[in-house]
C-alpha positions in Angstrom: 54.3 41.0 41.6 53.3 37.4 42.9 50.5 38.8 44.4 48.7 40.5 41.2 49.4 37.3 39.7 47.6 35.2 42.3 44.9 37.7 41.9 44.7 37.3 38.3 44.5 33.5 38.4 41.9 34.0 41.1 39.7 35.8 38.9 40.4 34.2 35.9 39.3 30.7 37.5 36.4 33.1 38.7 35.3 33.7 35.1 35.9 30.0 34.0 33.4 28.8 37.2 31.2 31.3 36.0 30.9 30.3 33.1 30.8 26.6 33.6 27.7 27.2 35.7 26.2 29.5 32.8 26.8 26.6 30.1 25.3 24.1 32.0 22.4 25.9 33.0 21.9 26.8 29.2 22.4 22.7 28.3 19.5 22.0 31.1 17.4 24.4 29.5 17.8 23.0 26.3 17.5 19.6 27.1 14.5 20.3 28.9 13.0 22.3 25.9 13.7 19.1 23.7 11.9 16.6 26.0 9.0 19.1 26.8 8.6 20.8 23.3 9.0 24.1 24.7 9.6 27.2 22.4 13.3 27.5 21.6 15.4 30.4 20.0 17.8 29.5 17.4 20.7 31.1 16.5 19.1 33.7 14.7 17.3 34.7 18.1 14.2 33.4 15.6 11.9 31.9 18.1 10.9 28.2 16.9 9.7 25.0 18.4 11.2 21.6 18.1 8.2 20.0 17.2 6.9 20.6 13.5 3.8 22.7 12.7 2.7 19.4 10.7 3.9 15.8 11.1 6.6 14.6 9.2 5.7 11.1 9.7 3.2 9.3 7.3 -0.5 8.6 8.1 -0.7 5.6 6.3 -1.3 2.7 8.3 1.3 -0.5 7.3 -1.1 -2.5 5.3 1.5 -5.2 6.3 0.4 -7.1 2.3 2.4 -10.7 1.9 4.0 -11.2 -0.9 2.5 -10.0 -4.4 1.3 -12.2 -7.5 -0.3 -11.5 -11.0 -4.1 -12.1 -10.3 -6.9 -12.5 -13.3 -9.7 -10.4 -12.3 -13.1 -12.5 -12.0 -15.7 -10.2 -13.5 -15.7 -7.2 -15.7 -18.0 -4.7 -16.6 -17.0 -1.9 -19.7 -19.1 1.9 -19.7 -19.6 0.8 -23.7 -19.4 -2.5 -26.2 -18.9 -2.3 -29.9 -20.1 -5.5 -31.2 -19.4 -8.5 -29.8 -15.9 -7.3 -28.1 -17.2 -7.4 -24.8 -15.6 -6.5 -21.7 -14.7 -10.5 -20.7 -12.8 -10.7 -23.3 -9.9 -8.8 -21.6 -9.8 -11.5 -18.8 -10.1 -14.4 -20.7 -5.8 -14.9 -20.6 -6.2 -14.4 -24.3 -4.2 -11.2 -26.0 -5.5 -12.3 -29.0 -9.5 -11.0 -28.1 -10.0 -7.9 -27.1 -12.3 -5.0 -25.7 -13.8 -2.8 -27.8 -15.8 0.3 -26.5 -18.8 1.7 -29.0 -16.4 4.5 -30.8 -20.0 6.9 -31.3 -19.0 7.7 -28.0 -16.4 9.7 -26.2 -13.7 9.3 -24.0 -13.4 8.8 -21.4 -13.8 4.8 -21.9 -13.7 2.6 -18.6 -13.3 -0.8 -17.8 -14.2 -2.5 -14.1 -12.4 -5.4 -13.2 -13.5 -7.1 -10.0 -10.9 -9.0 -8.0 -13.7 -11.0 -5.7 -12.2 -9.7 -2.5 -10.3 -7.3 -0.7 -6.8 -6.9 -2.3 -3.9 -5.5 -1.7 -2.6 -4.2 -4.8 0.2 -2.3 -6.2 0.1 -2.6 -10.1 -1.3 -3.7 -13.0 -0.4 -5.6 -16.1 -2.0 -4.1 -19.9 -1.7 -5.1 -23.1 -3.8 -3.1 -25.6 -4.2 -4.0 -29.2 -1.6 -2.4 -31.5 -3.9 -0.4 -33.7 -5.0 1.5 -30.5 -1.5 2.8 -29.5 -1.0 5.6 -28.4 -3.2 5.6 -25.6 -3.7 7.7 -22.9 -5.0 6.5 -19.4 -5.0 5.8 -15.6 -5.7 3.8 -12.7 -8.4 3.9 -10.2 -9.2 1.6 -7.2 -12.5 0.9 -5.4 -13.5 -1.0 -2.0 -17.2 -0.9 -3.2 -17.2 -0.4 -7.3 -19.2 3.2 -6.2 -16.9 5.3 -5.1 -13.4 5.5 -6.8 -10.2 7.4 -6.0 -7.2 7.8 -8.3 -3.7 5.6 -7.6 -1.7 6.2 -10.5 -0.7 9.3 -12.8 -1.5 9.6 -16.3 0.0 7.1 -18.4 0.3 6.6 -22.0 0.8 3.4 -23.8 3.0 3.6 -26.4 3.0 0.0 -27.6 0.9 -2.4 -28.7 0.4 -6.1 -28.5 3.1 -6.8 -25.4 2.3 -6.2 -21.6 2.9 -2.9 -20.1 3.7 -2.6 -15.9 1.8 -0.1 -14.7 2.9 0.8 -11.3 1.4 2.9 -8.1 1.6 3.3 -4.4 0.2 0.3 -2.2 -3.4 0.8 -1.4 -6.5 -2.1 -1.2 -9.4 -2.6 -3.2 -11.5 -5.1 -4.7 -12.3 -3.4 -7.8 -9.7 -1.6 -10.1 -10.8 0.6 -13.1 -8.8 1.0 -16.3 -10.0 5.4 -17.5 -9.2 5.2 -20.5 -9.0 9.4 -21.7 -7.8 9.0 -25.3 -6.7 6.8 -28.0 -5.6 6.7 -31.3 -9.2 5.7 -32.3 -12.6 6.4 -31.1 -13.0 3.1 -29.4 -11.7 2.6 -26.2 -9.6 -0.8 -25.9 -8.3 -3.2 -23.5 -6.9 -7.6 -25.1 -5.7 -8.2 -21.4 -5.4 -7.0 -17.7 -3.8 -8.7 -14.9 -3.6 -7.6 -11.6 -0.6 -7.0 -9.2 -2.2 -8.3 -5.7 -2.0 -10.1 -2.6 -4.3 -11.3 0.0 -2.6 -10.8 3.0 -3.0 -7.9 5.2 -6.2 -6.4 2.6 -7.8 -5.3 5.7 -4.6 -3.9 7.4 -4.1 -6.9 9.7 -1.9 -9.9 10.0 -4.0 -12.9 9.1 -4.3 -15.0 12.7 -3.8 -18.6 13.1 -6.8 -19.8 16.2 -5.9 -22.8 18.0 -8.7 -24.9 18.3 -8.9 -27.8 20.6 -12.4 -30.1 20.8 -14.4 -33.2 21.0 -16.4 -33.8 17.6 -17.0 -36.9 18.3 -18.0 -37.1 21.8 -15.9 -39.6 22.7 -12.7 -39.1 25.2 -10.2 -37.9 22.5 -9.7 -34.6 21.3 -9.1 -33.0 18.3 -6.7 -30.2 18.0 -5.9 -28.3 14.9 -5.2 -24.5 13.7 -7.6 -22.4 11.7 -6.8 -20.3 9.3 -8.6 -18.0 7.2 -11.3 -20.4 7.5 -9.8 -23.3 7.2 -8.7 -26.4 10.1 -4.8 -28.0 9.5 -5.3 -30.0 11.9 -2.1 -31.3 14.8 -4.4 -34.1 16.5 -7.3 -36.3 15.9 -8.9 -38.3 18.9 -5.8 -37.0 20.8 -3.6 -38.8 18.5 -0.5 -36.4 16.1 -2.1 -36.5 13.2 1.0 -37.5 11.6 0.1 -41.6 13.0 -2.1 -41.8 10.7 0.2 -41.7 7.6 2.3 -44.3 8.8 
């Protein structure tokens, strides 16, 4: 009798070394699929790869933008005019003018507003004159006021005389458009427009700080100062802190 049962531990530790051996040949494997993003079998016997047909992970490149602001466009240009409500007066921080486009036209109506640079930008603030409500419209941006892609969805104002927040995805631009597709009346309109932006990072880029160290003067002393985005903050002049001068 003890020796059947020493024969059935035998083979049951056997079985159990077997298959120890079998499960961690099977982990290898599959820990070498992952690393190597070989073809794997799930548990369906489905054969599938650990790495996804397309890329999950977002092809936008960080724009890395500083911290936002309402901006007043510099310059803007309507597709029509009725009388003398002409495009500026939307950026003229008065709600009280307006824009009006020629209503013998058709929508769409649009409005360019230039920022004067590269922006980041992420919204924009509209107040349309109350007899124009409803209005139906949306956002586009430009880099070069020629060719224009769409940033927001459709939106439509539904009151008048107050500031609206428009909000899309962070892109840049230096030109934003206001499409306006229809109104209540014929015209087109627009009292005010301001701009979510922010300079930093419009390019994609962390604005640099360049040490600068020189003689201007030609004499022994140095200057040394920091330039950014153009312009010198300076640490010493003549090789002097520049803060001994304010004493």
């Amino acid at each position: 009798m003890y020796k059947k049962i020493i024969i059935v531990t035998l083979v049951s530790l056997f079985l159990i070394v077997g298959a120890s051996f079998a499960s961690a040949f099977t982990l290898s494997t599959w820990f070498k699929n992952l690393f190597t993003g070989n073809v794997v079998e799930d548990e369906n016997n489905t054969p599938t790869s650990n790495l996804p047909a397309e890329s999950s992970v977002s092809d936008t490149v960080s724009l890395r933008c500083g911290a936002y602001e309402l901006e007043t466009p510099k310059d803007a240009v309507a597709s029509s005019q009725f009388n003398n409500y002409r495009a500026a007066n939307a950026i003229d921080d008065n709600p009280e003018t307006h824009w009006f486009g020629d209503p013998a036209l058709k929508y769409p109506k649009t409005i360019d507003l230039d920022l004067g640079g590269k922006r980041c930008i992420n919204a924009v603030e509209i107040n349309v004159f109350i007899w124009d409500i409803p209005l139906k419209l949306e956002v586009h941006v430009s880099d070069d006021g020629h060719e224009w892609r769409k940033v927001s969805d459709e939106v439509v104002l539904k009151e008048g005389a107050k500031f609206e927040l428009i909000e899309f995805p962070e892109t840049t631009g230096r030109y934003v458009r206001i499409n306006e597709l229809a109104g209540k009346r014929p015209y087109g309109a627009l009292s005010e427009i301001k701009v979510s932006a922010s300079r930093q990072g419009a390019t994609g880029t962390q604005e640099e700080a360049k040490l600068t160290i020189e003689n201007v003067f030609g004499g022994a002393g140095l200057e040394k100062y920091y330039e950014i985005n153009g312009k010198r903050v300076y640490l010493e002049i003549d090789g002097t802190p520049v803060e001994e001068y304010f004493k």
